[in-house]
N, C-alpha and C positions, 0 to 999 in steps of 0.2 A: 703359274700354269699357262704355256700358251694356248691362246685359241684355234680354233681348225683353221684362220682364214692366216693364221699366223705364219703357220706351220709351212716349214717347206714344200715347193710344188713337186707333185710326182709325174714322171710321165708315166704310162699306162700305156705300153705298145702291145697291140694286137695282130699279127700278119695272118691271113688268109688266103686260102683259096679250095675253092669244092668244099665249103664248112657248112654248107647250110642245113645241116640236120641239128649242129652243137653252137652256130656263133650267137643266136638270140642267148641264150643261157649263159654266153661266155659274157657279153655286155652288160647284161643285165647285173650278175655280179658284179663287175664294176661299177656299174651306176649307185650300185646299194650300198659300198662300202660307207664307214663310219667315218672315214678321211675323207672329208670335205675336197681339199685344196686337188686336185688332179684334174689330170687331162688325158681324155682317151684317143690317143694317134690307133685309128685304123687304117690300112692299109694292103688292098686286094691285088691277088699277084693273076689278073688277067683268070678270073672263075668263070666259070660255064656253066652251073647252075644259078640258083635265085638266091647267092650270097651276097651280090651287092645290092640289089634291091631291100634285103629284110637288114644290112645296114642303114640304107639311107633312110629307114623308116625311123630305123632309133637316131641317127643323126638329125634329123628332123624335131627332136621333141626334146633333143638335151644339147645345150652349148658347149659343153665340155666336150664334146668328139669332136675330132677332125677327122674326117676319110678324106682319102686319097685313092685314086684306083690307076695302077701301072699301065705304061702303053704296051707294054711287053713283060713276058713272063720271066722272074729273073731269077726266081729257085729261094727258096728255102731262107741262109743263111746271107745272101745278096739280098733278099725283101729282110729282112731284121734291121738289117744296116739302115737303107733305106728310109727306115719307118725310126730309127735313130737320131739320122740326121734334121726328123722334121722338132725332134724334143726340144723344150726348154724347160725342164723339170731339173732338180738338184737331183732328182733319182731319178732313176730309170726300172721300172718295173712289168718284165714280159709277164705275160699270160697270152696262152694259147689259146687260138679261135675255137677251140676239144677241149678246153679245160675251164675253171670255174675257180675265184677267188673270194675267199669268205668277205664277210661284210666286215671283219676284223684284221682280215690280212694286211693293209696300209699300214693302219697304226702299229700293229706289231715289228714290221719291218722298216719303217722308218725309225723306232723308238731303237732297235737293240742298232742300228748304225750310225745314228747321234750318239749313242752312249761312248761308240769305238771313232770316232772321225777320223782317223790317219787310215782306218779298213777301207779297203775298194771295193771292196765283194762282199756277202751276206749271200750264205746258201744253205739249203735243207739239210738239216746232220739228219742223216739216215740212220745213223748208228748212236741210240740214244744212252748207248756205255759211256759214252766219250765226255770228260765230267767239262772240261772248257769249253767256254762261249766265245775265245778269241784266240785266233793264232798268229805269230808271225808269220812272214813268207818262207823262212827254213823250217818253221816246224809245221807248215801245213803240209809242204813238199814231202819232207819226211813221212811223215806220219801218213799221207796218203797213196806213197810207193812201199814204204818197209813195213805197216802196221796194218790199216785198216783205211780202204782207200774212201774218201772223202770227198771226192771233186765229180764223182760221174754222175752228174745231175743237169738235166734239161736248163734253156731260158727261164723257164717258168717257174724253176725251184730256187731262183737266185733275185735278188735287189743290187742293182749297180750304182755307185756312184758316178754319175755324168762325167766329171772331169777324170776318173780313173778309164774313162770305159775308153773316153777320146784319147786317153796316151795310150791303153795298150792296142789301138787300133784298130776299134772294133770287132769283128768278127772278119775271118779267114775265111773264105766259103770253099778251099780246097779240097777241104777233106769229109767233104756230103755230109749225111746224119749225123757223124762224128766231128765235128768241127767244133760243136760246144765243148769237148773231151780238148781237143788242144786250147779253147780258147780260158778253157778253166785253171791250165796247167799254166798260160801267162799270166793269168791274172793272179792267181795266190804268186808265183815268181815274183811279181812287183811290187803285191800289196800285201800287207796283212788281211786276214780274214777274218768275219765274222761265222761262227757255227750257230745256223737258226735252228734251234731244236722242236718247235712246235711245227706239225703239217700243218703247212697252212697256205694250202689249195688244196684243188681236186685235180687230180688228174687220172683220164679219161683214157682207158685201154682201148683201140678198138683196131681194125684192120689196116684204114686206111693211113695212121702215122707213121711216122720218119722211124719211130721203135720200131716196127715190125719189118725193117728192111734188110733184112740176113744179108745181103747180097753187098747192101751199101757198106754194112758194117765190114764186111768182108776185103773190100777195096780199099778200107782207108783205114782198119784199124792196129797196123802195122805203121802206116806212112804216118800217120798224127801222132803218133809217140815217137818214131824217128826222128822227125822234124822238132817236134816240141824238146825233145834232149838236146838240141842243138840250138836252143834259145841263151842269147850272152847271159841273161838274168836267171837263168835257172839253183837254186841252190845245191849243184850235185860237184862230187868229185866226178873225176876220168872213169875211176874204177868203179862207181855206183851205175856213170851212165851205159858202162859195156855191161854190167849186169843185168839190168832193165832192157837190154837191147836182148840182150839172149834168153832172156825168160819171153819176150815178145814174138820171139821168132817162133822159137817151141810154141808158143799159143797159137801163131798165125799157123804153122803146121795142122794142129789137131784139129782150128777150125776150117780149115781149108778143106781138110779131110772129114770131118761131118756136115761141111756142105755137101761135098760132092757125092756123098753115101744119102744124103737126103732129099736132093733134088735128080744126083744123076747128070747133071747139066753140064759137059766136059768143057762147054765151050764156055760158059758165065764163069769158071773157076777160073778155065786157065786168064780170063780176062782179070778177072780179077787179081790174081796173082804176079798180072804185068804191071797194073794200077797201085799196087801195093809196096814196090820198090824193094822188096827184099832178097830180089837177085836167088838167082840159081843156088850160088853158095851159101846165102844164107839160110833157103828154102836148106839144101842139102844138113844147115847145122842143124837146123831145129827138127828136122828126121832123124838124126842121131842120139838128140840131147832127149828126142819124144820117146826113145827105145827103153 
């Protein structure tokens, strides 16, 4: 039985910014964890409230943080990277500066990815019918476009292997909120997967997250499934990937059209609709395929 000092280092990335109602709770969970061996990379994307202040209190009293605070604001998925490149952890494990990691979540998720060491990913099964705990990369693809999708889960719901995270190259920051949707869709393409079946975080509903951005979702969630069918790694045929394209269109139709019945806003859709790359005629199939 190895001991905690034994055991592989995790990195513990935290990116923030305007957190300071949720990031003491987000820390502190990780300082309590029952995995010893880690290291907590904070790093502030240019905050305007007393976020970096109530980090550097806890940077102060525990050697396992590193903070870093950016000269400039670089969004979202550009600060994850970021706070990537500062890891030397065999894992990589996000938690959100709004969310909360049990004092068990380490151990649990380092233990089910030594079991599988050729999986690059470990991620939250939402869908606790789903009886395996490991997929290849053609049966996670599968299974999460034809059955029951599998992949649409945050940083926070996922454990990275380092060296997998660095070949599929890191995160894409093109496609705003949605960016972890194609960066999921590479990573099961390359690697087999782990399905973590136990919740094991918290996470934290509230206003001001990347979830509650209709708008963002709006602009990129056509384009990130575009783009990611046109990955060389992907397990699909020709004919799977113009299927998935046409049920995309038809969806970006109806939500296009419950945005703009719910906000009214002519001018955020049609932008969005530019941002979204599915062209006039493909707008026009998925008004067809919607009828």
């Amino acid at each position: 039985m190895e001991s905690n000092s034994e055991r592989s280092l995790v990195s513990v990335l935290m990116t923030a910014y305007n957190r300071e109602k949720y990031i003491g709770e987000a820390i502190e969970s990780v300082l309590s964890s029952t995995y010893e061996n880690l290291e907590l990379i904070i790093v502030d994307d240019c905050s305007k409230d007393t976020t970096v202040e109530i980090i550097k209190c806890y940077e102060a009293k525990d050697e396992r943080i590193r903070f870093y605070l950016n000269e400039k604001n670089l969004g979202d998925y550009a600060n994850r990277n970021k706070a990537a490149g500062y890891a030397c952890g065999k894992y990589i494990k996000y938690c959100d500066s709004d969310d909360k990691l049990y004092d068990w979540t380490l151990d649990y998720c380092v233990t089910m990815m030594e079991k599988y060491p050729e999986a690059g990913m470990g991620i939250l099964n939402l869908n606790k019918n789903i009886p395996q705990e490991y997929m290849t990369s053609a049966e996670a693809i599968h299974f999460n476009f034809f059955q029951t999708e599998i992949l649409a889960i945050g940083p926070s719901g996922t454990i990275l292997r380092s060296e997998a995270f660095k070949k599929a190259g890191f995160f894409k920051p093109d496609y705003g909120a949605a960016s972890d949707m194609y960066f999921n869709i590479k990573m099961a393409s390359l690697f087999p997967i782990v399905l973590l079946n136990k919740d094991f975080f918290f996470y934290r509903e509230h206003e001001g997250q990347e979830f509650q951005n209709k708008y963002g979702y709006l602009c990129y969630s056509y384009k990130y499934l575009h783009d990611a069918l046109q990955l060389p790694e992907i397990p699909l045929t020709a004919g799977q990937k113009n299927k998935l394209l046409t049920q995309a269109k038809r969806s970006f139709v109806k939500t296009f059209l419950k945005y703009l019945k719910t906000t009214g806003d002519f001018r955020k859709a049609i932008n969005a609709f530019r941002i979204s790359g599915i062209g006039v005629g493909g707008f026009l199939k998925g008004i067809f395929l919607s009828a």
